[in-house]
N, C-alpha and C positions, 0 to 999 in steps of 0.2 A: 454753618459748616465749620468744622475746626480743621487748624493747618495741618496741615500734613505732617510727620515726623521727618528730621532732616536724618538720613542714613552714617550711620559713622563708619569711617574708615578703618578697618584693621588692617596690620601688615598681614602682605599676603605671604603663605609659607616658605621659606628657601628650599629649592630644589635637593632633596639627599640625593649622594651617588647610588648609584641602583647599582645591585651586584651582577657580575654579570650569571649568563643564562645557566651556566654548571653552577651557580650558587655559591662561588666563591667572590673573592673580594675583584672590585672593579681595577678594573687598567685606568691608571692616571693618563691625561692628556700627552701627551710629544708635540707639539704643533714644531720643535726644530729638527724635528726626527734624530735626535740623540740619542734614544733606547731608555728615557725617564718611563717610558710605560713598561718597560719590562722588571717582572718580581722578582726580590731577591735571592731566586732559587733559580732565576735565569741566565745570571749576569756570568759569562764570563771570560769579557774582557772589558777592563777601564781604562782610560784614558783620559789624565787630568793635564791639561792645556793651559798655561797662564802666559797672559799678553805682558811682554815688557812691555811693548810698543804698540800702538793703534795697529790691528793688522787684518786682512783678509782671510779666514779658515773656510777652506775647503774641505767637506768630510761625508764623509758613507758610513751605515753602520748595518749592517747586515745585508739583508736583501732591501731594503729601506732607499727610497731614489733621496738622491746625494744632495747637499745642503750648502748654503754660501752663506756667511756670515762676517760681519765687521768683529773683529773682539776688542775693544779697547783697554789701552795698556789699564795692568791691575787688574781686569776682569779674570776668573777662570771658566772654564767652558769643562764638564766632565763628559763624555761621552760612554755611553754602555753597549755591550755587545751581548749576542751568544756565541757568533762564531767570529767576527773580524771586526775589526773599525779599520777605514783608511783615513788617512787625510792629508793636506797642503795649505802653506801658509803662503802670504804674499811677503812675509819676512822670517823666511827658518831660523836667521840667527836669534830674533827673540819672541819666540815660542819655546816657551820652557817647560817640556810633556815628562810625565811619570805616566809608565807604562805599568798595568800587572794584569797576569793574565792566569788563569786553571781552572778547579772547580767553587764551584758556586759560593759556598761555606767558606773556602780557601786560599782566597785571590793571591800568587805570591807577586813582589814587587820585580823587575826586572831592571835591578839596577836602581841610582838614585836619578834624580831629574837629569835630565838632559835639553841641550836646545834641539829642533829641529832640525840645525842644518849637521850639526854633530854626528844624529842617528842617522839621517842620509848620506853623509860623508862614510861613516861605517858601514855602509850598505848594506845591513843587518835587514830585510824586509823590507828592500827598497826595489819600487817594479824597475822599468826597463828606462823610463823616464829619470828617474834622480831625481825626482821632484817630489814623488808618492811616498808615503811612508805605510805598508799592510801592517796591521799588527794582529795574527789569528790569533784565536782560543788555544789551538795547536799546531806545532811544527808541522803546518802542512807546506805544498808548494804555494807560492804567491800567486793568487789571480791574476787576472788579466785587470789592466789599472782602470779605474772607474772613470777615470779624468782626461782617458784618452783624446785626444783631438779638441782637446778645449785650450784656449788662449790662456796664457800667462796670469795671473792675476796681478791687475795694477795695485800702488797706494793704495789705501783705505781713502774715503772721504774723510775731511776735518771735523774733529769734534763741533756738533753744532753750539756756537757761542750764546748766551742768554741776549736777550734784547734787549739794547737801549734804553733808557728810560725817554719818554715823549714830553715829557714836562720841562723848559728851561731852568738852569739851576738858576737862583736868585743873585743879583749884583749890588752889590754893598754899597 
């Protein structure tokens, strides 16, 4: 009897995005519910967020249930809409948002960056709270705040520090 052949391994194929059912192009993942799955004939409101400081964002973007997140300073967070994005920092003064809002093709800017607590101080689209900031597609009335009856948001946790090394260093 002769051996057997041993079977060889190919890689197995990478999954393509399948289009969806109307046969156009797939919706990208959101797992932070942002609005990244919405096309760019969707979009229209942005919302670009940059953390001076480690800070807590709190945010809603359409009908989409609402989102908590650490942002760390330097980081930016953009968020996308069709009709609204809300949101709240656990530090307004350094969240530093550029707002721009219309049609899809056209986004115009509203204004240069601003911090957080700025736009809520100007109570430009700010709910009943002073805490919320609405920013709609259009001058409509402000919702009712998504964040009602929720606690404050504390600190951020500490950036996690790298590990020690386990080895003693050597002595001369």
């Amino acid at each position: 009897a002769s051996p057997s052949p041993i079977p060889s391994r190919s890689p197995s194929p990478k999954p393509s995005p399948s289009p969806s059912s109307s046969g156009g192009p797939a919706r990208r993942e959101d797992p932070l519910l942002s609005g990244k799955d919405l096309f760019k004939d969707e979009i229209r409101v942005r919302v670009v967020i940059k953390a001076n400081r480690d800070m807590w964002v709190k945010f809603k973007v359409d009908d989409k249930a609402s989102n908590r997140i650490v942002l760390r300073q330097g980081i930016t967070l953009v968020l996308l809409g069709r009709e609204a994005v809300a949101l709240q920092s656990s530090n307004p003064e350094d969240a530093e948002i550029t707002r721009s809002i219309g049609e899809p093709s056209a986004l115009k800017g509203l204004g240069g960056p601003s911090t957080l607590q700025g736009l809520l101080k100007a109570r430009s689209g700010v709910t009943d709270d002073a805490r919320t900031l609405w920013i709609p597609a259009q001058a409509l009335e402000i919702k009712g705040n998504p964040f009602a009856g929720q606690v404050l948001m504390a600190p951020p946790p500490p950036k996690p520090q790298p590990a020690a090394s386990e080895s003693p260093s050597p002595n001369p």
